[in-house]
C-alpha positions in Angstrom: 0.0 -25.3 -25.2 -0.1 -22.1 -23.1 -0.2 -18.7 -25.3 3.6 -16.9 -26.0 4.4 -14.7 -23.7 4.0 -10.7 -24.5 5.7 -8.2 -22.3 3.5 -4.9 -21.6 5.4 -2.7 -24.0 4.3 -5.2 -26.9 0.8 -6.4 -24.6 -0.4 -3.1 -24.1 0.2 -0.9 -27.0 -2.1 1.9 -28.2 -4.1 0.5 -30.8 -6.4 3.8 -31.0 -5.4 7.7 -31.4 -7.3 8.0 -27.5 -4.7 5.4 -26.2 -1.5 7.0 -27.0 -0.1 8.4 -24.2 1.0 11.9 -23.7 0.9 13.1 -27.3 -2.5 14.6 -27.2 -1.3 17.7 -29.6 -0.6 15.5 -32.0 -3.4 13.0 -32.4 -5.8 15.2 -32.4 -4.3 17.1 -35.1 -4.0 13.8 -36.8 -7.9 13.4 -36.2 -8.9 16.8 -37.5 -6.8 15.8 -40.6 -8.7 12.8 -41.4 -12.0 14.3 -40.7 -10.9 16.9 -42.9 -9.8 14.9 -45.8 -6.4 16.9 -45.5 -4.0 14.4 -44.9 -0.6 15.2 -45.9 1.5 13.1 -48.5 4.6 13.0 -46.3 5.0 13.0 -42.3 7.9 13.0 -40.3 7.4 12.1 -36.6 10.7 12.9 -34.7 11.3 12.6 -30.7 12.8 10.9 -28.1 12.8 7.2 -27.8 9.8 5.2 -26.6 7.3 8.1 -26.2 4.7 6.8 -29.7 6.9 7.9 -32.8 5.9 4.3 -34.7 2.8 3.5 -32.4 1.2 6.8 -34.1 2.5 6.1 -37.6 0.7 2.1 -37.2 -2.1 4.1 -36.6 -2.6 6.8 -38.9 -1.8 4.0 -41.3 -4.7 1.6 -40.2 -6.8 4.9 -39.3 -7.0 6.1 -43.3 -7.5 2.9 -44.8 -10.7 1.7 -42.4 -14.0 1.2 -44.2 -16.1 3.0 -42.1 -14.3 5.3 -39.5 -16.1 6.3 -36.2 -17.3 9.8 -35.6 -14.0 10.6 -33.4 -12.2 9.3 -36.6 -10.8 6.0 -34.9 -10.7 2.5 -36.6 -13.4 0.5 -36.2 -11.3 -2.7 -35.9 -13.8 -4.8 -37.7 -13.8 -4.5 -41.4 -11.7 -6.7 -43.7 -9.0 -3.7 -43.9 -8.5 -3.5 -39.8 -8.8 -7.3 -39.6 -5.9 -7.5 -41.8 -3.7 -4.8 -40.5 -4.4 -6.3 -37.0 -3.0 -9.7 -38.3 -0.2 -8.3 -40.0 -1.6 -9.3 -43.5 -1.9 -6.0 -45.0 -0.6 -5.2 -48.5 -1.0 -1.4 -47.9 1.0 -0.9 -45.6 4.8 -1.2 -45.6 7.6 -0.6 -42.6 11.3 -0.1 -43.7 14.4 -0.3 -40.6 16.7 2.0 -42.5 18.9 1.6 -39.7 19.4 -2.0 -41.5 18.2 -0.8 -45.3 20.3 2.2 -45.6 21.6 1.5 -48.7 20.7 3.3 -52.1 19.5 0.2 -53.4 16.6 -0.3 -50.7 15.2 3.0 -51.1 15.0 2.6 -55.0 13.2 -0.9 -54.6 10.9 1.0 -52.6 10.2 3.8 -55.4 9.5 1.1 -57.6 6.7 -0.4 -55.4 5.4 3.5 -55.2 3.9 3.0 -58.4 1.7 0.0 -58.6 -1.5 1.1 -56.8 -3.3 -0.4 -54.1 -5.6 -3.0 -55.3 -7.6 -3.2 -51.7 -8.3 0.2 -50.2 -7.3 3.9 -50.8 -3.7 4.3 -49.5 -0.1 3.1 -49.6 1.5 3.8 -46.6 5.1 3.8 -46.3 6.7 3.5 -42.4 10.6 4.4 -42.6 11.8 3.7 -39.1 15.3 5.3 -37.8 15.1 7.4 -41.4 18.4 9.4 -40.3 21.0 5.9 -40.6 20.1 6.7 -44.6 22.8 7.5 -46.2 23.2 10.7 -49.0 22.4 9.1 -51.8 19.5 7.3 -50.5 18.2 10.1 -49.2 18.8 11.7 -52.8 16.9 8.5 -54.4 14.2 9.2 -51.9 14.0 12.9 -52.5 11.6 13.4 -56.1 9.2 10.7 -54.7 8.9 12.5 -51.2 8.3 15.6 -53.2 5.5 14.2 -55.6 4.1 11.0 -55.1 1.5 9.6 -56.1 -2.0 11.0 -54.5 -2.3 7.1 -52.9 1.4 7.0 -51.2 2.0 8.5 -47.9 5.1 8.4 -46.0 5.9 8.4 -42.7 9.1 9.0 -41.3 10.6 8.1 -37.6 13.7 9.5 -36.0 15.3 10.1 -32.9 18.0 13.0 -34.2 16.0 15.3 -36.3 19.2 17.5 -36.9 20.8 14.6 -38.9 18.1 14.5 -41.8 19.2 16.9 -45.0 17.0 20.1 -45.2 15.5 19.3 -48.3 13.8 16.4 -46.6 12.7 18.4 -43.7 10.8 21.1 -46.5 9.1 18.3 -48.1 7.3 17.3 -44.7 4.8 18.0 -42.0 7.0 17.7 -39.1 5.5 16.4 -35.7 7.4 17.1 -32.1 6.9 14.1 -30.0 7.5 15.3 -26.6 8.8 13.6 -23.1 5.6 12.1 -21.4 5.1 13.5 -17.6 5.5 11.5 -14.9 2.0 11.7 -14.0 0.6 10.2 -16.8 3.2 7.9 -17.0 1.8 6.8 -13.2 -1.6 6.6 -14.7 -0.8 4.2 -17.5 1.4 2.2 -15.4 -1.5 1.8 -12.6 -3.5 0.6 -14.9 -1.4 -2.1 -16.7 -0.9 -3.5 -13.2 -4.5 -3.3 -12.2 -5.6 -5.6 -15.4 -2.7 -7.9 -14.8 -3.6 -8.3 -11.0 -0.6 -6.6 -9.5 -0.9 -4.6 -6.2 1.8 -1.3 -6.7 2.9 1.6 -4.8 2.3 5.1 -5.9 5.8 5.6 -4.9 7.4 2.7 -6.6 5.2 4.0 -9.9 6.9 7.3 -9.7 10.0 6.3 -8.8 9.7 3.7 -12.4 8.9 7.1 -13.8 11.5 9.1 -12.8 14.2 6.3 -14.0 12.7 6.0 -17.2 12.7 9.7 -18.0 9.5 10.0 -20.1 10.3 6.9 -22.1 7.1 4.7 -22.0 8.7 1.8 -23.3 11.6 1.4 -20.4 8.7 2.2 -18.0 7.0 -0.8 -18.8 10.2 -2.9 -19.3 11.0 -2.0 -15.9 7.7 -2.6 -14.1 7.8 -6.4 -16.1 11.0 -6.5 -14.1 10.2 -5.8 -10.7 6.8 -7.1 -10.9 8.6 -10.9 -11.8 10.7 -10.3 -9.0 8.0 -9.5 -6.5 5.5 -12.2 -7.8 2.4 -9.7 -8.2 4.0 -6.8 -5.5 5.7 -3.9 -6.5 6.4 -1.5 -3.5 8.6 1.5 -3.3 11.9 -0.5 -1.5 11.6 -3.2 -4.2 11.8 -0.4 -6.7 14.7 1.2 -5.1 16.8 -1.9 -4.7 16.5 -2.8 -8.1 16.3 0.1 -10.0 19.6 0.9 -7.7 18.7 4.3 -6.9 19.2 6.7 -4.0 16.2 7.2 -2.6 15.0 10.6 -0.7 15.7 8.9 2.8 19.4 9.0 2.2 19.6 12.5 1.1 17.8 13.8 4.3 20.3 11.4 6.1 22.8 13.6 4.6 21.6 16.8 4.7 20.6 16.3 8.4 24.3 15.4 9.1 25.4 18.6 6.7 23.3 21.3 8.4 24.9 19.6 12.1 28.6 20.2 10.7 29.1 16.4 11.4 32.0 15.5 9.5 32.3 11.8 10.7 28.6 11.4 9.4 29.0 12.2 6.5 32.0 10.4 5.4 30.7 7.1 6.8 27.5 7.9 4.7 29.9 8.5 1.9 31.5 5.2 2.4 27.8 3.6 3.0 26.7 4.2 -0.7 30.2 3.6 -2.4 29.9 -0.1 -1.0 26.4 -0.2 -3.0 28.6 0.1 -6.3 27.3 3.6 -6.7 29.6 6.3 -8.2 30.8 9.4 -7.1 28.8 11.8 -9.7 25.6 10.1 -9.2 25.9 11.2 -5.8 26.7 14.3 -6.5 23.5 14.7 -9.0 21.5 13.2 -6.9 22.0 15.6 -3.8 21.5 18.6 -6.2 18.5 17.3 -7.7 17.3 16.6 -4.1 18.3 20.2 -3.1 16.7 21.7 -6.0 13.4 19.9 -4.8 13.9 21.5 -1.5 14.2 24.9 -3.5 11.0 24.9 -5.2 9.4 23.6 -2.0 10.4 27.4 -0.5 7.3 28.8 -2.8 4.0 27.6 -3.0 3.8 28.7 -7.0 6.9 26.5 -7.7 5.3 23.2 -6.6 3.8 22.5 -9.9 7.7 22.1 -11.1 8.4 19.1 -8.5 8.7 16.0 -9.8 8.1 13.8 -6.2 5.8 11.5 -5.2 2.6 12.8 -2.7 3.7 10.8 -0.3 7.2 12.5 -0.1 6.3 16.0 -0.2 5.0 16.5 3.7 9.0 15.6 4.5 10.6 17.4 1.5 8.1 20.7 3.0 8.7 20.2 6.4 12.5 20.2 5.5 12.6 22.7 3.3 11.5 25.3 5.8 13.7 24.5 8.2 17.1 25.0 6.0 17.7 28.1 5.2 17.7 29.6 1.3 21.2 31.0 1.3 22.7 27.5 2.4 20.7 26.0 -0.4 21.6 28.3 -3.4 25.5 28.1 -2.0 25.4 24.4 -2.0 24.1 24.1 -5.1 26.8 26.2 -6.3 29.5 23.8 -4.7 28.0 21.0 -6.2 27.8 22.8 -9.8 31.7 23.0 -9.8 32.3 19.8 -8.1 29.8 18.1 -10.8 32.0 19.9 -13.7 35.4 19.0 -12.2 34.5 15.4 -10.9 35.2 14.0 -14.8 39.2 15.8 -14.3 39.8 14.6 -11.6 42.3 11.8 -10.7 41.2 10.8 -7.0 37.3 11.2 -7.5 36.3 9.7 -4.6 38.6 12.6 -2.1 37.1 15.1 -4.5 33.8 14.2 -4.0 34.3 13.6 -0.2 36.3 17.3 -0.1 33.2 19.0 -1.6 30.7 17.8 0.7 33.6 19.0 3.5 32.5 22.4 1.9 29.2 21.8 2.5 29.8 20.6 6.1 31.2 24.3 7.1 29.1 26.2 5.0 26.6 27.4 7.5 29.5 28.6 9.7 30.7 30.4 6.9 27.3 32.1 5.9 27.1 33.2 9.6 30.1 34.9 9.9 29.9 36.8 6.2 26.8 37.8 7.5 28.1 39.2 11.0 31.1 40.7 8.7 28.4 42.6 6.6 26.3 43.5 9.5 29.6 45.0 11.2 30.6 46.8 8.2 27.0 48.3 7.7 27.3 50.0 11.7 30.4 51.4 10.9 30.0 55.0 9.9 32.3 55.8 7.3 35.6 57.5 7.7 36.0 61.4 7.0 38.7 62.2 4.6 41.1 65.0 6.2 40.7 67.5 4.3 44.2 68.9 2.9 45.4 72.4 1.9 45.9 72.6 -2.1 44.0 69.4 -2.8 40.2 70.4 -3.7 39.1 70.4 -7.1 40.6 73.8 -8.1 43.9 73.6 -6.8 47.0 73.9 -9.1 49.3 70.8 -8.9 52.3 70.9 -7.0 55.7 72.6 -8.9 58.1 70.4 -10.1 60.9 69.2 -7.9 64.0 70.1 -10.6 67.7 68.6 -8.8 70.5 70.7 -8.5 73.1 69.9 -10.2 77.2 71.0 -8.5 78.7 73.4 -11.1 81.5 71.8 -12.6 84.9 74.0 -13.9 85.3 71.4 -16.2 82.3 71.3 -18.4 81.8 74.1 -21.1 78.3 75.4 -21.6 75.9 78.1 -19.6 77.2 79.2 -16.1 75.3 77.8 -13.2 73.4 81.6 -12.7 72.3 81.6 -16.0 71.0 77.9 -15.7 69.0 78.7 -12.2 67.7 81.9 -14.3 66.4 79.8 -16.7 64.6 77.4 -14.5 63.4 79.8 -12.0 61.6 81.3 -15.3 60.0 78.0 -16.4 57.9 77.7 -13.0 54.2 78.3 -13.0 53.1 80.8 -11.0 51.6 78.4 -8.1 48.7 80.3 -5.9 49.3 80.1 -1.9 47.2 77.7 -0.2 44.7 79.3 2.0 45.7 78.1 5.8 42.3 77.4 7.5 41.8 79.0 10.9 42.8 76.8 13.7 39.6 75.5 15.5 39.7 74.4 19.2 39.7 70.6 19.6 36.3 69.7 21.1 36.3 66.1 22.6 33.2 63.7 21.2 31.0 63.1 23.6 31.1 60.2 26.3 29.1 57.5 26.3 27.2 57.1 29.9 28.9 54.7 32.3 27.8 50.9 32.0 25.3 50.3 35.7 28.0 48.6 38.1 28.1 45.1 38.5 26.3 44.0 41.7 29.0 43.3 44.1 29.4 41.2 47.1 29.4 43.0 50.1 32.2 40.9 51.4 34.2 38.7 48.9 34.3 35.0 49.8 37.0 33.0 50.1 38.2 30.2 47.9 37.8 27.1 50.4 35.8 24.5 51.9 33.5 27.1 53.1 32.7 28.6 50.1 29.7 28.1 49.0 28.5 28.7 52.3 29.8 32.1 52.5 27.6 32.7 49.2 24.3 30.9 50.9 24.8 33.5 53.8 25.1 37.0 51.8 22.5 35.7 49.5 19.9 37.7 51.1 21.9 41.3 50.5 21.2 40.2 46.8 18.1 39.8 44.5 17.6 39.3 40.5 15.2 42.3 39.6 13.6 41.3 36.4 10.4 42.6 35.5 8.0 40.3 33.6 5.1 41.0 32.1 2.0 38.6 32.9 1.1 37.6 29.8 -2.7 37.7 28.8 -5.0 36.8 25.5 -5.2 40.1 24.2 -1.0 40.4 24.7 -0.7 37.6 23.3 -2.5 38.2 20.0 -0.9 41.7 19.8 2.5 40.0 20.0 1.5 37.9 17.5 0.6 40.7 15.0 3.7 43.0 15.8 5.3 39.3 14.9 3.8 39.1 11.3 4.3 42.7 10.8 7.5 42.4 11.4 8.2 39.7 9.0 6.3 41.9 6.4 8.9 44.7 7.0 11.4 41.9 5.3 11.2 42.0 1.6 12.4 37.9 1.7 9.5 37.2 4.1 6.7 38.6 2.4 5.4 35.0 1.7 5.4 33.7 5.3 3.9 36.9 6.8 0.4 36.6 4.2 0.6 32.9 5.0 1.1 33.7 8.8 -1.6 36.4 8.8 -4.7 34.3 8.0 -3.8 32.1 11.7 -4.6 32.8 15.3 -3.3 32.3 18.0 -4.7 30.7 21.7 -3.1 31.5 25.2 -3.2 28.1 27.1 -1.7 26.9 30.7 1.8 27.8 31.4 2.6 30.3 29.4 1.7 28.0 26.1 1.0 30.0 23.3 -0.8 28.1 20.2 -1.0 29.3 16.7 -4.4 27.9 15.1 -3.9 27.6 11.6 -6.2 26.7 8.4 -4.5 25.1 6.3 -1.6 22.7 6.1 0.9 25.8 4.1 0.1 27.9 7.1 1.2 25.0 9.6 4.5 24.7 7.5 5.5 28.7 7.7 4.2 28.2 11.4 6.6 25.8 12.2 9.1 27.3 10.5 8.7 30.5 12.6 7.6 29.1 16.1 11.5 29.8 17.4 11.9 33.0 16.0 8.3 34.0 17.7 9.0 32.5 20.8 12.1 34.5 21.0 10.0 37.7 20.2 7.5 37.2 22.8 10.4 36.7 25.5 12.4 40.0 24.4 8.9 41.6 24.7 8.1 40.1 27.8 11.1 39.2 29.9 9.3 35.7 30.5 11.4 33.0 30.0 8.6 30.2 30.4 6.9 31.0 27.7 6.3 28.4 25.0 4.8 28.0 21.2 3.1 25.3 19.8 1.6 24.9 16.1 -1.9 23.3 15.5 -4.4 23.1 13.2 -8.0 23.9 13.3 -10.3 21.0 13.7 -11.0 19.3 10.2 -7.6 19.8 9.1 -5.3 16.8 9.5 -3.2 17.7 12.7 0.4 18.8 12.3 3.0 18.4 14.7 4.9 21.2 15.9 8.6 21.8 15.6 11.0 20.4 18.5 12.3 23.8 20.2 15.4 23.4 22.0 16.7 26.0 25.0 19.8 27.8 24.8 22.2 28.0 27.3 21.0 31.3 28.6 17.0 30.4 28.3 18.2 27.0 30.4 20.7 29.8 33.2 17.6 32.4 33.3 15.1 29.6 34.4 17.4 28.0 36.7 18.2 31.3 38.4 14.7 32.6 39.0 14.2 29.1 40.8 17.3 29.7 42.6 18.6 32.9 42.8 22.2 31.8 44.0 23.2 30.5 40.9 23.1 34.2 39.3 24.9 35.6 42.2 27.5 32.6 42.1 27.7 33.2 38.2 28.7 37.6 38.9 31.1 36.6 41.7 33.2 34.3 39.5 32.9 36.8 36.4 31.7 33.3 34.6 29.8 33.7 30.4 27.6 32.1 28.8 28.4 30.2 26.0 
């Protein structure tokens, strides 16, 4: 008969303090304890699920009852003590589900075993699992024997929701933190479970089990099982993602790629693509801020340490990340905040998810233009106030406008003289206001005449001979552009004007130190390559290779001129940004080939879009 089937969580758990997973603050203080002799008559272990809370309580227990300890104070495994434990034959050592024994009558059954001593070894040890389903009075039956037990009880108690145990149980114990294990070591553990077992995994499908499983060891495991079946003895990163039923990175670049284009139909048929899947709107919606967030950190070498991603995703999520820009990223994540908070209120959830990531869609053309309106407003000097008679700071305020009234036979009371008497008295004396002298108007200085526009010396005609006319006055004409033949030593001192200039920025400090450690190489047509050190360098280089391009033709007025990104020779070779001509780059080559075009261009008054 073939031996019962064990899944890993049950297979595979820690039978030692050094096996435990994740909680290394807590077994070694465990350890120093019982090397101590200063173990504690009451412990309560409280944490998420899955991440040790019973595991370390099974262990403590075997740990203080074992004949003769090792020198790191774990079990030996082999006396009569750890050979009964292991079997589950121990008399010292009793576990209570008060999730299922909450009752008062439980917990004073229990008191009354308290007192009988052990009759093999030196300790009782009680294991309450799930101790906050106890209800008040069995927490109240519970409460002297927790204070003062005997000196060979110990208890240990397990939760999940600290908050809901009564304060007077919380004094009476050393409490114990269990924390969220990482990622990474959850990787680790995983790896090796499937190495023992014989199964060939993916890094990436690890993490990804990881990142579902959010630090819970025992759904890790429960997951891997899964897949693993599935796969017969393959677990690779699609697998993972098709039954996991995640999103995986590929569809968020998919999406942001289609975002940052302002290509609406894209991203509704993407929208559509993941809604047949049987995913929901606000996973979506999470999903794309968590993947934004990564891009985020990815913008500063000291925030790596916070991403969560597997190494063989992070060359995309870095090359990405420089190419977006940071005020599209912090305003999207802003959209998606609200939409994330509203999604739950609102009563077509799929058009208000689609709507928000129409924000998104336009949001670059929005930053642009805020930015242009700031910029415009900045140039603007600001207007003068005229100054007025009367209205400085020591001027008296204006007299009071009093109506006339029509005197009236009829009426009894003073005469209209008296009244005006009266009123005229009440005024304030009111100071003159000092009339400045009149100045001559002096008109502000013209601006010099814009160079006239190189004419035709005889307009042609609009006909079949047209362009012929142009071909035969094309010699009265030229294109006078001076370029500057561009040299190694230019080059380099382009290069450092270049990172200067970036240092001048206060939001580019970052990419000018990373950009000042490279060099840069003048090659064959105009090809100007920056040599860089390191793989960060190559990122900021790529990032930049437009904007320096640009630079070098404003400095120059050559047009052919080209930049490329490599590394130096025992650094794994990065490949350099596509560049992409404008309009006007793609006119101003064309025209120095054939100078007709610029001349046809001035005659018809035609602009560049």
């Amino acid at each position: 008969m073939s031996e019962q089937y064990l899944v890993s969580a049950r297979k595979y758990r820690p039978q030692t303090f050094d096996t435990v997973v994740g909680q290394s603050h807590i077994t070694t203080t465990l350890k120093n304890a019982i090397r101590n002799k200063q173990v504690a008559h009451a412990y309560l272990f409280c944490g998420p699920r899955g991440v040790g809370k019973t595991t370390c309580a099974r262990i403590l227990a075997r740990t203080i009852n074992c004949e003769s300890p090792t020198a790191d104070m774990e079990a030996c495994g082999s006396c009569s003590m750890c050979q009964s434990f292991n079997e589950n034959a121990s008399f010292n050592v009793f576990e209570l589900d008060a999730a299922s024994n909450n009752g008062v009558d439980s917990i004073r059954a229990l008191t009354e075993q308290v007192r009988i001593a052990p009759q093999m070894g030196k300790y009782k040890i009680y294991i309450i699992d799930e101790v906050h389903m106890l209800s008040t009075a069995a927490f109240n039956a519970i409460l002297k024997t927790l204070e003062e037990p005997p000196s060979y009880a110990i208890f240990i108690l397990a939760t999940t929701e600290k908050h809901k145990i009564l304060p007077t149980i919380l004094s009476r114990c050393q409490i114990f933190d269990f924390k969220r294990i990482q990622s990474n070591d959850i990787v680790a553990h995983l790896n090796s479970i499937c190495v023992r077992e014989g199964v060939v995994a993916d890094e990436a499908g690890l993490h990804l089990i990881a990142q579902k499983s959010e630090g819970c060891m025992r759904d890790a495991l429960s997951m891997m099982d899964r897949i693993a079946s599935f796969a017969n003895g393959r677990l690779s990163y699609e697998q993972a993602v098709e039954h996991l039923n995640v999103l995986d990175s590929d569809f968020y670049f998919k999406m942001l790629d289609a975002l940052l284009t302002a290509n609406v139909a894209e991203t509704l048929l993407l929208i559509d693509e993941v809604y047949k899947r049987g995913f929901e709107g606000d996973t979506i919606l999470n999903g794309f801020a968590q993947h934004l967030r990564d891009l985020l950190l990815c913008k500063d070498p000291k925030m790596t340490k916070l991403l969560d991603i597997p190494e063989a995703h992070k060359r995309a999520f870095f090359d990405k990340a420089q190419m977006t820009s940071l005020s599209f990223i912090t305003s999207a994540l802003n959209i998606l905040s609200d939409a994330i908070i509203n999604y739950r209120d609102a009563l077509n959830k799929r058009l208000h998810m689609e709507v928000s990531f129409l924000k998104l869609c336009y949001l670059n053309h929005v930053l642009d233009s805020s930015s242009l309106q700031d910029a415009k407003k900045k140039s603007e000097p600001p207007i003068a106030q005229a100054a007025m008679p009367g209205s400085g700071a020591g001027a008296a305020p204006p007299p009071p406008v009093t109506q006339q009234r029509s005197p009236a036979t009829s009426q009894q009371g003073p005469t209209p003289n008296a009244i005006r008497e009266q009123v005229i008295s009440n005024i304030p004396e009111v100071s003159k206001p000092v009339v400045p002298p009149r100045q001559e108007h002096v008109p502000p200085p013209t601006a010099p005449p814009p160079p006239p526009r190189p004419e035709l010396a005889t307009k042609p005609k609009f006909g079949k001979d047209f362009l012929k006319q142009v071909q035969a006055q094309a010699s009265s004409m030229s294109v006078q552009t001076e370029v500057v033949p561009l040299t190694q030593s230019l080059a380099e001192e382009l290069f450092k004007a270049y990172v200067q200039h970036l240092r001048d920025d206060e939001d580019k400090q970052l990419q000018a130190s990373n950009l000042s450690q490279a060099k840069v190489t003048l090659g064959e047509d105009d090809v100007i390559t920056i040599v860089c050190g390191s793989n960060m360098t190559a990122i900021y280089a790529n990032g930049n290779a437009d904007a320096f391009r640009e630079y070098c033709k404003e400095k120059t007025n050559n047009v052919t001129i080209k930049v490329g990104v490599s590394l130096a020779p025992d650094v794994v070779k990065v490949e350099a940004a596509p560049q992409r001509l404008s309009s006007a780059e793609i006119f101003s080559i064309c025209a120095q080939k054939n100078p007709l075009i610029h001349k046809l261009r001035t005659e018809l008054r035609l602009d560049l879009k």
